[in-house]
Every structure is written in C-alpha cells, then in structure tokens.
C-alpha positions as CSV (number, residue, x, y, z in Angstrom):
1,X,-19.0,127.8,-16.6
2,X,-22.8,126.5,-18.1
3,X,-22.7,123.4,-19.8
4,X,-24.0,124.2,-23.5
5,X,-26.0,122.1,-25.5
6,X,-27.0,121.9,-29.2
7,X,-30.3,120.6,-30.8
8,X,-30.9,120.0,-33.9
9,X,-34.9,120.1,-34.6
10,X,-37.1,122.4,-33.8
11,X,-39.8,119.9,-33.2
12,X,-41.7,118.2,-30.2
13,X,-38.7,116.5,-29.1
14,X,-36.2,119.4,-29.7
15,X,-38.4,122.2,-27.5
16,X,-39.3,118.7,-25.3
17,X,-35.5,118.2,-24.0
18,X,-34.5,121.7,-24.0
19,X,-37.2,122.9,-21.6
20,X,-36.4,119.7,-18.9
21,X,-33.1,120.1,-19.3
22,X,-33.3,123.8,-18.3
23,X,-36.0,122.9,-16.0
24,X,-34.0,120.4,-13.9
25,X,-30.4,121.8,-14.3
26,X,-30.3,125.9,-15.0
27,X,-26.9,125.0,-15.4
28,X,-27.2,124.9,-18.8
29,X,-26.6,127.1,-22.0
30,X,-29.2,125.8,-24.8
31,X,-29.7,126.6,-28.7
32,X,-32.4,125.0,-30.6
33,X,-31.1,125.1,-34.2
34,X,-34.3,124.5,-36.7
35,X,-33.7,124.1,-40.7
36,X,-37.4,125.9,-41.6
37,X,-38.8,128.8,-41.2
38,X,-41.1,128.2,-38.4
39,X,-41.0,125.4,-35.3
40,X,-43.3,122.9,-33.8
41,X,-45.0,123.0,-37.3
42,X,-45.6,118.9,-36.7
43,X,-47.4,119.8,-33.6
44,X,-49.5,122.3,-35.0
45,X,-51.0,120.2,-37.8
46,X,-51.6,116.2,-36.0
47,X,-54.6,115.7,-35.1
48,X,-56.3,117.9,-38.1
49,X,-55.2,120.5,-36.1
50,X,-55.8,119.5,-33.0
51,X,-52.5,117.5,-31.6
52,X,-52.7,113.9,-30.5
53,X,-50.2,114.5,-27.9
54,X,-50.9,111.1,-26.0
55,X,-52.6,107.9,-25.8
56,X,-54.4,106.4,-22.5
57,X,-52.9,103.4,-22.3
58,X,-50.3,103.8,-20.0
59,X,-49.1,100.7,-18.7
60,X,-45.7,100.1,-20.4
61,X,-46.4,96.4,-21.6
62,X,-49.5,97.5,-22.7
63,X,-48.2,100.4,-24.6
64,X,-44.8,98.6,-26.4
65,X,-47.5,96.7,-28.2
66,X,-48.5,99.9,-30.3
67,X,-44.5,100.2,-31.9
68,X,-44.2,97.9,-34.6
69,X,-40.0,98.9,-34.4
70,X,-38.9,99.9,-30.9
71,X,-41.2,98.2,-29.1
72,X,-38.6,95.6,-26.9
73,X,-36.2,99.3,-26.1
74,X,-39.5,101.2,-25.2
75,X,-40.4,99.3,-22.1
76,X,-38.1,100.3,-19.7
77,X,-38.4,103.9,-20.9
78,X,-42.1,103.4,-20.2
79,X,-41.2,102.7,-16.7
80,X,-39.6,105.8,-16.1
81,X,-41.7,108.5,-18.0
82,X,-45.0,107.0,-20.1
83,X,-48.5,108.5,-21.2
84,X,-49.4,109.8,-17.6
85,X,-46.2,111.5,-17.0
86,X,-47.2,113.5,-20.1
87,X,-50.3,114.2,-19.3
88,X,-49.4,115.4,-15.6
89,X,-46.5,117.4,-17.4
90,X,-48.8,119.7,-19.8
91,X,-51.5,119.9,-17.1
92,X,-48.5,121.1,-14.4
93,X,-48.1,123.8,-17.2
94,X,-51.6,124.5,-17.8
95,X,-52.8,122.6,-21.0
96,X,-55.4,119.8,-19.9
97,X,-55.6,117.1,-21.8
98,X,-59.3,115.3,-22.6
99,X,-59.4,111.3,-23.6
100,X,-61.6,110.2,-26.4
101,X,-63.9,106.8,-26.9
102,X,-60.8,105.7,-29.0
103,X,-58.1,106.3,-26.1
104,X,-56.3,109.5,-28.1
105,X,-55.9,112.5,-25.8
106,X,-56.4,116.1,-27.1
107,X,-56.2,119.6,-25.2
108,X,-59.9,120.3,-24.1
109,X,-59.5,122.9,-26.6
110,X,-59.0,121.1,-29.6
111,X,-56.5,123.5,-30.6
112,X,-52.8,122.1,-31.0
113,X,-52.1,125.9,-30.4
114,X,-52.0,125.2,-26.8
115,X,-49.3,123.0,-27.2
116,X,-47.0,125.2,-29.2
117,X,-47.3,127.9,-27.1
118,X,-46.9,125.8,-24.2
119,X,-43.5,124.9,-25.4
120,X,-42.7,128.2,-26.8
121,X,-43.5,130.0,-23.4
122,X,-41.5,127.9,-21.8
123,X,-38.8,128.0,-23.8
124,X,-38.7,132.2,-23.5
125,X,-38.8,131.4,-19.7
126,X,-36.0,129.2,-19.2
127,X,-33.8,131.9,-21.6
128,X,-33.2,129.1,-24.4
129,X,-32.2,130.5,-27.9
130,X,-34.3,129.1,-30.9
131,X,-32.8,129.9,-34.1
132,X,-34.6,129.2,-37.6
133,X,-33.7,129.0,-40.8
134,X,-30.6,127.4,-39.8
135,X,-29.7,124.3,-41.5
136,X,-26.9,121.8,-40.1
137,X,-24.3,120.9,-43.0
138,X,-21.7,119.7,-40.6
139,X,-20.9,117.6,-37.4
140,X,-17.9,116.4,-36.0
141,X,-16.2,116.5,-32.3
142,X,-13.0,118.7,-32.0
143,X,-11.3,116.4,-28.7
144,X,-14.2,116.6,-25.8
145,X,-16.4,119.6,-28.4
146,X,-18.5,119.0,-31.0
147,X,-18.4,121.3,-33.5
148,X,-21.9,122.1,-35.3
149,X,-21.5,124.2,-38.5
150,X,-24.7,125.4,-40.4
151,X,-25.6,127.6,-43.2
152,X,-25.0,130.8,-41.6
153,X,-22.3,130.3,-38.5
154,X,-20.6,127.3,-36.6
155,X,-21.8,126.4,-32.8
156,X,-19.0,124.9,-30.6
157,X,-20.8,122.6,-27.5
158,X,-20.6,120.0,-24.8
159,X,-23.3,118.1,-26.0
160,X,-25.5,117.5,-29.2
161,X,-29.1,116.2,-29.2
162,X,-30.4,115.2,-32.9
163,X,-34.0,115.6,-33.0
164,X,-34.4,116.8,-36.3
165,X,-37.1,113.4,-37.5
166,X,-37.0,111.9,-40.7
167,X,-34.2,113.5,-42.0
168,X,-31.5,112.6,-44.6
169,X,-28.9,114.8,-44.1
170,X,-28.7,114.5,-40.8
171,X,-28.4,110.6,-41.0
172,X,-25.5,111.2,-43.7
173,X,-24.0,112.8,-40.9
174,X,-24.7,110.4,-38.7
175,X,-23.2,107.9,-40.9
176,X,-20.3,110.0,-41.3
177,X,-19.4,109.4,-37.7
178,X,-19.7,106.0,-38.4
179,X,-23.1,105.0,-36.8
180,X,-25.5,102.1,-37.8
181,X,-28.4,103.2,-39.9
182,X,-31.8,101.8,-40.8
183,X,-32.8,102.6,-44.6
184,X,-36.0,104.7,-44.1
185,X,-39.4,103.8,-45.5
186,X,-42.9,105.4,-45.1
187,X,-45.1,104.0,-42.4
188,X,-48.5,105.3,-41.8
189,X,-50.1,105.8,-45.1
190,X,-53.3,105.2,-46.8
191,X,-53.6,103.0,-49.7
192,X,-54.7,103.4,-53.3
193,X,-57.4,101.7,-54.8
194,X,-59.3,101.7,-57.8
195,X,-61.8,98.7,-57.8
196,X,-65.0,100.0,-59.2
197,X,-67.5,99.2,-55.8
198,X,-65.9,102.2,-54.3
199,X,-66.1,104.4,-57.2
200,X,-69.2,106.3,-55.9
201,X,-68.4,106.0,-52.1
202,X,-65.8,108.7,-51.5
203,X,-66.6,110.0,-47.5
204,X,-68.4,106.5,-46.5
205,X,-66.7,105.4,-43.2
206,X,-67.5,102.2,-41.3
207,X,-66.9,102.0,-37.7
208,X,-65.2,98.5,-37.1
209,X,-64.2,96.1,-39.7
210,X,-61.0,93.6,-40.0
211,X,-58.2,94.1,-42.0
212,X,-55.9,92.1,-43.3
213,X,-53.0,92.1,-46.0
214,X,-53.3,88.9,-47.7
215,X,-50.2,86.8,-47.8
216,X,-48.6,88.2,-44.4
217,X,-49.5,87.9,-40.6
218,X,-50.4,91.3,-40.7
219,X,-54.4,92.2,-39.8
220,X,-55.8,95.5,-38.1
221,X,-58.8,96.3,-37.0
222,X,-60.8,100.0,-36.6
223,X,-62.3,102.3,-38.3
224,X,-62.0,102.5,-42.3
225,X,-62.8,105.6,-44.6
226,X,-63.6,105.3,-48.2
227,X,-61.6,108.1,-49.9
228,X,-61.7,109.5,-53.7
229,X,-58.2,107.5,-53.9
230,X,-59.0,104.5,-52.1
231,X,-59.2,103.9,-48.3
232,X,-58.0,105.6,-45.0
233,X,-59.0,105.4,-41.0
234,X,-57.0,103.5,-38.2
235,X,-57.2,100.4,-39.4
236,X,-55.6,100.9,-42.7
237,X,-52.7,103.4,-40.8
238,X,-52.1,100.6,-38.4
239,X,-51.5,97.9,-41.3
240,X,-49.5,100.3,-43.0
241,X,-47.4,100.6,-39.7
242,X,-46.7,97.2,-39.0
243,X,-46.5,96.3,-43.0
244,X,-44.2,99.2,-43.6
245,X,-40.8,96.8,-44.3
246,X,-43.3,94.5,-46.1
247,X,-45.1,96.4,-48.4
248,X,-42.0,98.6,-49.1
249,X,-40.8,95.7,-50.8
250,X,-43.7,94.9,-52.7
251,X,-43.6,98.5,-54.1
252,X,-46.8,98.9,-52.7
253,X,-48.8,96.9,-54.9
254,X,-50.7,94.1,-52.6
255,X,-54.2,92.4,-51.7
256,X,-56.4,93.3,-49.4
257,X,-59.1,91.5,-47.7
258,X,-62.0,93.0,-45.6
259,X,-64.4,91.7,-43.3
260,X,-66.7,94.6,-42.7
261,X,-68.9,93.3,-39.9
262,X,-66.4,91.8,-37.7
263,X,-68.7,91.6,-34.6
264,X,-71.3,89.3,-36.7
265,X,-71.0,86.0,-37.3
266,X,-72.7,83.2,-39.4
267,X,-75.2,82.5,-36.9
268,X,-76.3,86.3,-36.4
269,X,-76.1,86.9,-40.0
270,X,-78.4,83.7,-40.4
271,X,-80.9,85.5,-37.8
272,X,-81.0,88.5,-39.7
273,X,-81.9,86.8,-42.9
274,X,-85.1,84.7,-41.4
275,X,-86.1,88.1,-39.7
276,X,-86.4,89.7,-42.5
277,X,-87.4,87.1,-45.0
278,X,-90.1,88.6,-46.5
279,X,-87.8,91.8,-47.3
280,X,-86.0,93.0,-50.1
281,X,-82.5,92.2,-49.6
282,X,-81.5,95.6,-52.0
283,X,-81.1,98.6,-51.4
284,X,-81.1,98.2,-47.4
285,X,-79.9,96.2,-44.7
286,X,-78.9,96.4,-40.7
287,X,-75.3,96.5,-40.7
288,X,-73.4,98.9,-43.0
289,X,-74.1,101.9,-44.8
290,X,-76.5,100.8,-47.7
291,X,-74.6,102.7,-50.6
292,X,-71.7,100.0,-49.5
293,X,-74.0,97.4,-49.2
294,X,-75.2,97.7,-52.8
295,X,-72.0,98.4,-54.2
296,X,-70.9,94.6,-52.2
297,X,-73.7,92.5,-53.2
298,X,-75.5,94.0,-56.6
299,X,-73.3,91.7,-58.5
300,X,-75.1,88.3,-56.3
301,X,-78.8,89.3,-56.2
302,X,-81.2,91.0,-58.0
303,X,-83.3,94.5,-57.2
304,X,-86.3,92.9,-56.1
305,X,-85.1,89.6,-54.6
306,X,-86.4,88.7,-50.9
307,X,-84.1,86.7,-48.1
308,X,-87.0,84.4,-48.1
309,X,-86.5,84.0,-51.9
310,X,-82.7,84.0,-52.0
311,X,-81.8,80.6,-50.9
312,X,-78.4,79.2,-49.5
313,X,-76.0,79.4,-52.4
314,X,-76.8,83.2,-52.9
315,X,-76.8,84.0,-48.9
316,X,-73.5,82.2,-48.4
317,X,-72.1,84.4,-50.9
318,X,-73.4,87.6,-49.4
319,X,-72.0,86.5,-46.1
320,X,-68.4,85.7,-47.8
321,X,-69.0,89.0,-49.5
322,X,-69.0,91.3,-45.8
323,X,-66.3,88.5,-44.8
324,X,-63.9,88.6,-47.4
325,X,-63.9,91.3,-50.0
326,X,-60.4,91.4,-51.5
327,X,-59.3,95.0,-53.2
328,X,-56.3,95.3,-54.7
329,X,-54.0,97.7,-53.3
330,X,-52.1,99.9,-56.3
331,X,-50.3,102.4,-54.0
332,X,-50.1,105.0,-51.3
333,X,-50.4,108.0,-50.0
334,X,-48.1,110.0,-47.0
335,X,-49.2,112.4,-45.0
336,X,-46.8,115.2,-46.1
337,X,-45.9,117.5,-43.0
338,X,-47.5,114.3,-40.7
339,X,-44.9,111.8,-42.8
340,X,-43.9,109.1,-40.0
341,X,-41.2,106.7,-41.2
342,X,-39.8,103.2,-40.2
343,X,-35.8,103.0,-40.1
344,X,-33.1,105.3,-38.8
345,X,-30.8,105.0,-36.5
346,X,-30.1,101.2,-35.5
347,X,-31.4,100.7,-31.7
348,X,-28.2,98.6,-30.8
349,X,-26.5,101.9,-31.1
350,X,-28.7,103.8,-28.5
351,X,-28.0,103.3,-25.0
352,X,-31.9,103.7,-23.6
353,X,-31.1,104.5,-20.6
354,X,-30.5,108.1,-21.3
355,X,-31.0,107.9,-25.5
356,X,-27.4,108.8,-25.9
357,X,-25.5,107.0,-28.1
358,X,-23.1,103.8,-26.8
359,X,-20.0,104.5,-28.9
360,X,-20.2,108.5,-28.2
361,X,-22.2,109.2,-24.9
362,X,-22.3,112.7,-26.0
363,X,-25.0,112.5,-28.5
364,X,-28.3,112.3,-27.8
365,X,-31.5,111.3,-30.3
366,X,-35.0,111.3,-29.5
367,X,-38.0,111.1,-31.8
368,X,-38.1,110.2,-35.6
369,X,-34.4,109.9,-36.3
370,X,-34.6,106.7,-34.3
371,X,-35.8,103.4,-36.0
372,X,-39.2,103.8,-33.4
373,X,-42.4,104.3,-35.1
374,X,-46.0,103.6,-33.5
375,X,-49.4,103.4,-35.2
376,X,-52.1,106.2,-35.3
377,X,-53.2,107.6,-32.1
378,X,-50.7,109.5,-29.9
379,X,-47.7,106.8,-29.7
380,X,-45.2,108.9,-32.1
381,X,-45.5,111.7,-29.6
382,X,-45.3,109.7,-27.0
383,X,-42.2,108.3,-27.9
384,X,-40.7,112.0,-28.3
385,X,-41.7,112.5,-25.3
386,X,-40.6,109.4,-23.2
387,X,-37.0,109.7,-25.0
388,X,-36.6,113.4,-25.2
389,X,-36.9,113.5,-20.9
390,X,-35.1,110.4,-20.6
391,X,-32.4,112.4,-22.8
392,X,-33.0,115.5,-20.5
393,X,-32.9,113.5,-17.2
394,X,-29.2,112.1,-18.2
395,X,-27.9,115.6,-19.5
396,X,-29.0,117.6,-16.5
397,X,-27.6,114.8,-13.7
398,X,-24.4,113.4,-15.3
399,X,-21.1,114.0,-14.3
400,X,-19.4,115.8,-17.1
C-alpha cells in the first residue's frame, strides 16, 4: 500500500518536496492542497518577474550569515543540500541558472516562467495531484492518520507537510496542536520618508552607501533607490530584515543615518576639493548624482561658491553632510504577493534534521511558516529549498 502524503501550499516549497519525494521514493501517494486560485504565484513574480531562485554563496558559514532568524539551525542543512545543490538540481532538469555582479542567480532567461513550469512538469510526471481553491480549515491526527478537512472535502494521510508561508490560519492550527509560535512581523520592506531633499528625486539610485538605523547595531550596506514614498534597494531591505523585531516595536517610526560615499574618506574627499578649487562646488561634483548632491548641500553653500573659496567650516560640513544625513523614517511599505515575514513556528520545535516536528515526527514545515527569514537576494528560496529536500529526503527513507 503507497504511503500518502498531504501538502498544504502550493508554493516553492509545496511543488519542492512533492516532486523529491516522488523522485526518490515512487512509493508515494501525494496531493498538493493550494488555498488560491493559481500555484507558484510567489515564484512567478520575485525577481520583477524573473525569480531569484538562489544566491552564489554557497559555503554554509558563509551563507547562515544572510538569515537574521534561522541562521544557527541553517548550517547543518547547508551541509547537506545548499545553493549549488540548487543550482545543479534546475540545471539536471533543464533551467540554467546565470549569476549576477551582485551574487543573485536568475534563469538565463529572465523569465521565472521556467521555474513554474519546471515544477509543474514535473509534478504531471511523477502523477502528483494539485488541487486549488482548496483551503484547509481543519487538522488533527485520528491515532497514526492525520485527518486534513478543507472547504470542499476531508483528506485522510500518513503524513502532512505545511508549506503554506505566512499564513494565519494555518499557525492557529498549529497552535491548536499545541505548538510554539513566533508572533509574525514584516521583514523586508521599504521605508517611508518625507524629508523635503528627496521631494524631487523619485527614480535616483546610488550604487553603494552605508546604512544605518540610529540607536541600534543594525547598519547595511548596497545599493539605495529614492522612491516617490521614500527609499528602497538592498540596503534598505537588508536593515529592514535584520531590524524587523526592532522596528516592529517602534511602530515603524525611526532615524536613519546615511553615508552616501562609503568608499571615500576624509583624506580623498580633501583631494577632491584642492583638485578642483577653482570650481563651482554647485550644481556638480564626482561622486553622486548631482540632483542629490544639490538637494544635500544647497542649504551650506551658495550657487556660485568655489572649493577654493569655501573654507574649512563649510567643507567639513559638506563632508558630514555625504557622511551622516539623518532622515526620519515615518513608515513602510510590503511587498504584497513578495511579503516575507519574521516569526512563525518556534525553531526548538523543528527537528532539522529532517524539518519535521520533535513532538509529532509526522509533520513536516519548510519555508515561510518557519521563524527563518533571509535578506534580499535569493536566501528565502534557498531556505525552501534546503528544508523542503531535507523534508523529502526523511519522508522518502524513513521507516514508517
């Protein structure tokens, strides 16, 4: 008699688990239960489109580093199955992957497409059943069977994988069976701001500055986007990652302070200003775009002052002005169908060595239920990934 199994999630880590569990043990009778019309619909929109399915960095203690929660139960995982295992995996199966200046890996197509129908292909090949519009409203085990009941029939299994992300019903559940939660937050949002030198700079984007959230330990570096709300880019997703319990608390109302030309220092900055003394400091200069630069210094110097004709006073407060600009921060914005969030299921619940649960070995969780979040660039993925074939590897190979 096939072992069945039940996921909950149609998402990376449901079709993720399902196909390797098929793929090492045909054994196996699986239904993917999903609550919305469609599947995968995560995958199809990261990237802008384009699915960040991975990151480079591949060696494990390397790679904990970009998990502000999860990063101490990640590293043996990352042993076993990390960024190269994926990328060998979709390549085995015909999607190769392409690694960009920043270390974020793409199909050479661009097109997260070749993802989804990756996993969809694959799931039609293996026979496994994926059901949508089918929402779960009830989980409990019957002696050795859990019984699933959803809005339109009840499923009766051997096993239950949750995969179903940031989702509050499914964590009432959860808690119904008497597991240790994590109260949710957002992580990886952009931030509001409304101080008046960015009124005019909507779409200006700086390559490298240095971030930091004043009155915390927490500082990013990266790239940084003015937006019509405020500001974006990897550095601001990164200190909204690792400032996501933090700033939660502050209701998302905190200082900021910038340095926008991290690589230059005093010295350099004192070059510049002798090798260009005879210039007009306003309207352009050598190291950021010169709408920002106005918008920074206008309120120091004059239109026609020179460097020659500034003096110290006025050139120290330039340089503390590409140093140190302070913003206050007045909110946030999510990324809707992209919405990452910090909390979920407590770790010490989760036995890693097979992301099954220690109290009932029966249930499995990968992905976004857990309390495991990375920053921007491929490491949410990854973890799906990394815990949906650990979960797979244990299903397929265990005893009963």
């Amino acid at each position: 008699m096939k072992k069945k199994l039940i996921i909950v999630g149609g998402g990376a880590a449901g079709f993720f688990t399902a196909i390797n569990v098929m793929m090492m043990n045909p054994d196996f009778e699986v239904i993917i239960l999903e609550q919305g019309k469609e599947v995968l619909n995560k995958v199809k929109i990261s990237g802008g489109g384009r699915c960040n399915v991975t990151n480079v960095c591949s060696e494990p203690e390397q790679l904990v580093k970009n998990y502000p929660r999860g990063n101490r139960e990640l590293l043996g995982p990352f042993h076993r199955f990390n960024t190269q295992d994926t990328v060998e995996w979709f390549e085995n199966q015909g999607v190769k992957l392409k690694t960009e200046a920043d270390g974020r890996m793409f199909p050479v197509s661009d097109d997260s497409m070749d993802i989804v129908q990756c996993l969809i292909r694959l799931t039609k090949k293996y026979g496994i059943k994926v059901l949508t519009s089918t929402k779960v409203i009830g989980l409990h085990k019957s002696n050795s069977i859990w019984i699933t009941k959803t809005n339109s029939q009840t499923f009766s299994s051997d096993f239950v994988m949750l995969a179903s992300g940031s989702s509050k019903l499914v964590w009432d559940l959860l808690s119904s069976l008497g597991v240790g939660l994590v109260a949710p937050v957002p992580s990886l949002f952009t931030f509001h701001c409304k101080d008046t030198r960015f009124r005019d700079l909507p779409g200006i984007s700086v390559d490298n500055v240095s971030l930091k959230i004043v009155g915390t330990e927490i500082k990013t570096t990266g790239p940084l986007l003015i937006t019509h709300q405020g500001l974006s880019g990897p550095a601001v997703l990164k200190a909204s990652a690792w400032g996501a319990l933090n700033l939660a608390q502050l209701d998302y109302k905190f200082m900021i302070a910038i340095d926008w030309i991290p690589e230059i220092d005093e010295k350099a900055f004192t070059k510049m200003t002798i090798d260009h003394a005879r210039k007009k400091i306003l309207p352009r200069n050598p190291f950021i775009a010169n709408r920002l630069w106005e918008q920074l210094i206008s309120s120091i110097v004059h239109e026609n002052l020179t460097y020659a004709e500034a003096g110290k006073k006025k050139l120290a407060q330039i340089f503390e002005a590409l140093k140190n600009s302070t913003f206050s921060i007045t909110g946030k914005s999510t990324f809707k169908e992209e919405f990452v969030t910090a909390g979920g299921v407590d770790l010490q619940e989760v036995d890693f060595k097979g992301f099954f649960l220690k109290k009932i070995n029966s249930l499995y969780l990968a992905g976004e239920v857990l309390n495991i979040d990375g920053v921007t660039g491929g490491f949410n993925f990854q973890a799906a990934w990394t815990g949906s074939y650990l979960a797979a590897e244990h299903l397929a190979f265990r005893d009963s």
